[in-house]
Every structure is written in structure tokens, then in C-alpha cells.
C-alpha positions as CSV (number, residue, x, y, z in Angstrom):
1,X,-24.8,-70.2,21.9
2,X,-26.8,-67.9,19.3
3,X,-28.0,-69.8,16.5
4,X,-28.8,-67.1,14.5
5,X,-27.6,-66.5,11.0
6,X,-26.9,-62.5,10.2
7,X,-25.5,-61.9,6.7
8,X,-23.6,-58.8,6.2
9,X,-23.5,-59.0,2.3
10,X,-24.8,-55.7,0.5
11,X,-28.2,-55.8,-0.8
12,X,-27.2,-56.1,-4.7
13,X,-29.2,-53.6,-6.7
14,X,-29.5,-53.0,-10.6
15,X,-29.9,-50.0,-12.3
16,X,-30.8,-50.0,-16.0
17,X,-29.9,-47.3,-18.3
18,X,-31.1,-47.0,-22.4
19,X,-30.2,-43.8,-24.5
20,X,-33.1,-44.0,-27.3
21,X,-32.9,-41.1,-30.4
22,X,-35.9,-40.5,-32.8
23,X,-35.9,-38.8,-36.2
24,X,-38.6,-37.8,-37.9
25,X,-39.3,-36.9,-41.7
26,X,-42.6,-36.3,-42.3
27,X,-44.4,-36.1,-39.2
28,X,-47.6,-34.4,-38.2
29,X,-49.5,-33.7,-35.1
30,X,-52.2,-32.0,-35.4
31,X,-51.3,-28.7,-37.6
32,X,-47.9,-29.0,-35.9
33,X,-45.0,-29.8,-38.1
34,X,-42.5,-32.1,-36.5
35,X,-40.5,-32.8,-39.9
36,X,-37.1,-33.5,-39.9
37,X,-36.8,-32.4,-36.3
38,X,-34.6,-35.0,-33.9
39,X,-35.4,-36.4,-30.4
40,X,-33.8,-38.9,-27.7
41,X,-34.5,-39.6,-24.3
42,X,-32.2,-41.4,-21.5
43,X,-34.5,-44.4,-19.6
44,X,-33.5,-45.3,-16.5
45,X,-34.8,-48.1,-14.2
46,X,-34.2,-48.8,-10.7
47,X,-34.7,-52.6,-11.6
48,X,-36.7,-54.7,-14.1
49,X,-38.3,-52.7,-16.5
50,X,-41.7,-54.2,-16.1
51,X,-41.7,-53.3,-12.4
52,X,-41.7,-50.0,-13.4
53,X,-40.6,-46.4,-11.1
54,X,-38.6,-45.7,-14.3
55,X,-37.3,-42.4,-15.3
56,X,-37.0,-40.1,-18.9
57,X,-35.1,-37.4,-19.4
58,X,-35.9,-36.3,-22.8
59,X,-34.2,-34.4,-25.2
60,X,-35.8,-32.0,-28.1
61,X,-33.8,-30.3,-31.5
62,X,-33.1,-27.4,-30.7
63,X,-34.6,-26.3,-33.8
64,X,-38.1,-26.5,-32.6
65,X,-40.7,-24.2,-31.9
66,X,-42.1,-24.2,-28.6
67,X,-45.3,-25.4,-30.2
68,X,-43.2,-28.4,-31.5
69,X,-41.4,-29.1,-28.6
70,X,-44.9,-29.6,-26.5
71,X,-45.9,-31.9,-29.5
72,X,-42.7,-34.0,-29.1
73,X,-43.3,-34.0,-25.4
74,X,-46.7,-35.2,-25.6
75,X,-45.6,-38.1,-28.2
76,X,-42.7,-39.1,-26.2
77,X,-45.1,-39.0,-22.8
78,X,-47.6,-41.3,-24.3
79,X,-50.1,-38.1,-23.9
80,X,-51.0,-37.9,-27.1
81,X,-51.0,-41.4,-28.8
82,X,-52.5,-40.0,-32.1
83,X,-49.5,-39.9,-34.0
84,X,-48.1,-43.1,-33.2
């Protein structure tokens, strides 16, 4: 007789997902204008947030500038930290 137990249950994951939108009305970075311009970003985590592997897709108005959009990148990327 085998004593051994085998489960056959699926490995249970979790998958969290957080829309986030910014606006901003009288923002700066640098001599780059970010006023009045909108942002968001999708999160996504394959499991507790502080275990990190998370994901960001981020979004940027339309309305701006390349120069703007690389600002709001850097902001939203914790690259540049001077604004916040």
C-alpha cells in the first residue's frame, strides 16, 4: 500500500490590477510645462504588492509634447523624483 498523499488541487494564484489617473495644474519639471496635461497608468501584480515583479503600462494626454511626455515618464518611473 502507498502512503503517499498527491494533491491534484490547482496552485491558486492572484493577480492584482489598479487603474491610477493623475492631473496636473500647475506642474513643472525643469523648464518643461506639464500644466493641465492628464496621465494614468494600469498596475498589475502577479501577487502581493510588496513582493514586487509588478508591471505599468502608462498612459500620457495626447496633448503633450514629446518633451512633456519624457517628463511624465520620468515622474511616473520614479527617474526623476524632483517634482514630487
Amino acid at each position: 500500500m502507498d502512503a503517499r498523499v498527491s494533491s491534484t488541487r490547482p496552485q491558486l494564484t492572484a493577480i492584482a490590477r489598479q487603474p491610477v489617473r493623475f492631473g496636473s495644474t500647475r506642474v513643472t519639471n525643469g523648464d518643461v510645462g506639464l500644466d493641465g496635461l492628464k496621465m494614468g497608468a494600469v498596475f498589475q501584480w502577479p501577487g502581493a504588492i510588496h513582493q514586487g515583479r509588478g508591471k505599468c503600462q502608462p498612459f500620457v494626454d495626447e496633448r503633450a509634447d514629446d518633451r512633456q511626455r519624457e517628463a511624465i515618464l520620468k515622474i511616473m518611473s520614479s527617474r526623476d523624483r524632483s517634482t514630487l
